[in-house]
N, C-alpha and C positions, 0 to 999 in steps of 0.2 A: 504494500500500500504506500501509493504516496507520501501520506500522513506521516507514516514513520519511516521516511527517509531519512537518513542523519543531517543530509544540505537542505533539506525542506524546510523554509521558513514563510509564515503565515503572516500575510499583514491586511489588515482590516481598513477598508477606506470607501468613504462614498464620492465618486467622484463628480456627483454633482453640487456636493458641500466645502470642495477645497481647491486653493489654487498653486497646492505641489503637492504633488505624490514623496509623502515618507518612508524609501526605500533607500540606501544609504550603499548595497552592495553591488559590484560589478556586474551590470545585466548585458549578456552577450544575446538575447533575443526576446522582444515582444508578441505575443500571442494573445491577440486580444480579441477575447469573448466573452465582451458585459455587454451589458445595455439592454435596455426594454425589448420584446419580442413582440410577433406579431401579433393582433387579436383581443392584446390590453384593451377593457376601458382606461385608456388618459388619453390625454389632452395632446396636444401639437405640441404646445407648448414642455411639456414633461419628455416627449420620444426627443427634442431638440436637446433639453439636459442633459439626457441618458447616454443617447445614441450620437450625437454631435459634438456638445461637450465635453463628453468624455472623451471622445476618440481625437481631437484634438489637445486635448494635455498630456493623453499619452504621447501621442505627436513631440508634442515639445519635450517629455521626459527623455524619450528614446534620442532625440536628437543631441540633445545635451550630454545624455549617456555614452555616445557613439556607439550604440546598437550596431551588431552586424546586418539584422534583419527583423523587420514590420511586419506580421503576419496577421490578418484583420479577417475577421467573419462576416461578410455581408449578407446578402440573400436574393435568390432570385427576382424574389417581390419588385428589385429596381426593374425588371423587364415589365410590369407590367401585364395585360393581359393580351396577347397576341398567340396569331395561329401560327401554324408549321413548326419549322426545327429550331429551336433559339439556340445560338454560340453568343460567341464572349464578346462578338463585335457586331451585334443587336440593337437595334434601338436601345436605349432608355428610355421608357414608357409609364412606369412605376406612377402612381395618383394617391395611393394610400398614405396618413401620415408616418406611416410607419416605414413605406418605401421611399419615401420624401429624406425621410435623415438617414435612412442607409443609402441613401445617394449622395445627400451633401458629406455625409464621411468621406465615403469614396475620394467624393472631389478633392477635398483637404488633404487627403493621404499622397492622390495622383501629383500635387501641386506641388509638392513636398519634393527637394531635389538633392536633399542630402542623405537620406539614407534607400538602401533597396527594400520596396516593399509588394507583399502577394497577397492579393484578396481572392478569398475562395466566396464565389456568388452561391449559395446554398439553398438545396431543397430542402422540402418540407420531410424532417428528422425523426425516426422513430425508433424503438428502443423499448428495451423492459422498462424500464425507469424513468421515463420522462413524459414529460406533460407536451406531447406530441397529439396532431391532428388524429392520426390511428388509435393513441391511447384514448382518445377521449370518446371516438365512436366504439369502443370492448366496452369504454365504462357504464356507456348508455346502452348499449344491446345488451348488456349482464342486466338492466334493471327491465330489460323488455322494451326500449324505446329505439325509435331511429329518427332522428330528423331526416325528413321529406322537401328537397328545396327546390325551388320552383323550375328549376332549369334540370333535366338528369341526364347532360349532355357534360357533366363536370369531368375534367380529368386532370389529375395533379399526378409529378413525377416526385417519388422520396428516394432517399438515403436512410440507409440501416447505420446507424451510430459507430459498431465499429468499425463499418468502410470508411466513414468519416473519418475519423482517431485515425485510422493508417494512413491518411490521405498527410492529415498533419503531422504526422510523424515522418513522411517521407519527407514534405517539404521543409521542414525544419532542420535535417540535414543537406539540403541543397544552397548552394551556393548563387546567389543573384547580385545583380547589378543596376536592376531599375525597379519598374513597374510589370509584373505578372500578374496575371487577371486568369483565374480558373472556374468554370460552371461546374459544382458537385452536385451529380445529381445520377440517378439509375435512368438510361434512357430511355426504358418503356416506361410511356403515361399508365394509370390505373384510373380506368370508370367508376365513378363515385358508386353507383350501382354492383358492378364487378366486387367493388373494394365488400360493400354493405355482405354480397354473397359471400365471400370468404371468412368473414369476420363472423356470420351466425353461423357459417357450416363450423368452423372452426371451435366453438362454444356451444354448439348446437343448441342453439338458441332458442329452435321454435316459431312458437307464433311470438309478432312485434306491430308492438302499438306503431304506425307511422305517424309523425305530425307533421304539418304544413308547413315551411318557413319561404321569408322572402329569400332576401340574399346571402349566399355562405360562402 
């Protein structure tokens, strides 16, 4: 476990409440995965704090540090909603607040000409353990419910968490020199309906209350 690594040192900070990060020992690489997620209730204002602020004082920390390398988690979300095959040199489309400040990160990081930085644009994440789009349709289909949304033409691409982790782990041994831009993602989409049948076969679920919703 991490935890009890002997170099593992814990440091507790909000980085919406300060203006330096109190970290004191030689940092040879940034990996930065804070900031609010998608699907919060807050405000613009709040995903700006979290998601923009923060990523710019780490910005200036790393820089100050002389970091070897800036490795940032973004999210597909800045693409927006568009058809066909998205790559890494796609519109930016992104409208949501939440894609709104993992865009202006972006920009800040891109703008940035002193150290090497790789943003992985990331699908939607799932896992035993996390508060993922997947976990939250087992938790409703375990109580017998499915939201029903108006469009069932939905298809979203994920990532299984440890393909993720190996993704960061590879890049964290690599060596750069600018700006790296990578789309994590599994390239088959999943039919919201598809998804719905695997998830009751899977629990065998039964009969399921469906309900109505607008937009999801």
């Amino acid at each position: 476990e991490i935890l009890k690594h002997k170099n593992f040192h814990f440091v507790q900070c909000d980085f919406t409440r300060v203006s330096k990060i109190p970290i004191i020992e030689k940092i040879d690489i940034v990996l930065h995965l804070g900031g609010s997620v998608a699907g919060k209730n807050i405000s613009k204002e709040e995903y700006r704090k979290s998601n923009i602020l923060s990523t710019k004082l780490l910005l200036e920390f790393a820089i100050q540090n002389r970091v070897k390398k800036f490795l940032f988690a973004s999210s597909v979300s800045v693409y927006g909603k568009q058809k066909g095959k998205i790559t890494e040199k796609s519109d930016i489309l992104g409208t949501s607040d939440y894609a709104i400040s993992k865009i202006s990160a972006e920009d800040i990081l891109m703008n940035n000409r002193k150290i090497p930085i790789t943003i992985f644009r990331i699908a939607s994440v799932y896992g035993k353990q996390n508060r993922s789009f997947i976990n939250k349709l087992i938790n409703l289909t375990r109580k017998k419910i499915i939201p029903l949304p108006k469009s069932n033409a939905i298809e979203k691409n994920f990532i299984f968490i440890d393909d993720l982790i190996e993704f960061f782990l590879r890049e964290l041994k690599k060596s750069r020199k600018s700006v790296e831009i990578f789309n994590i993602a599994n390239s088959e989409k999943v039919n919201y309906n598809k998804l719905i049948e695997i998830i009751s076969n899977k629990l065998s679920a039964g009969f399921l209350m469906k309900i109505p919703i607008g937009k999801f």
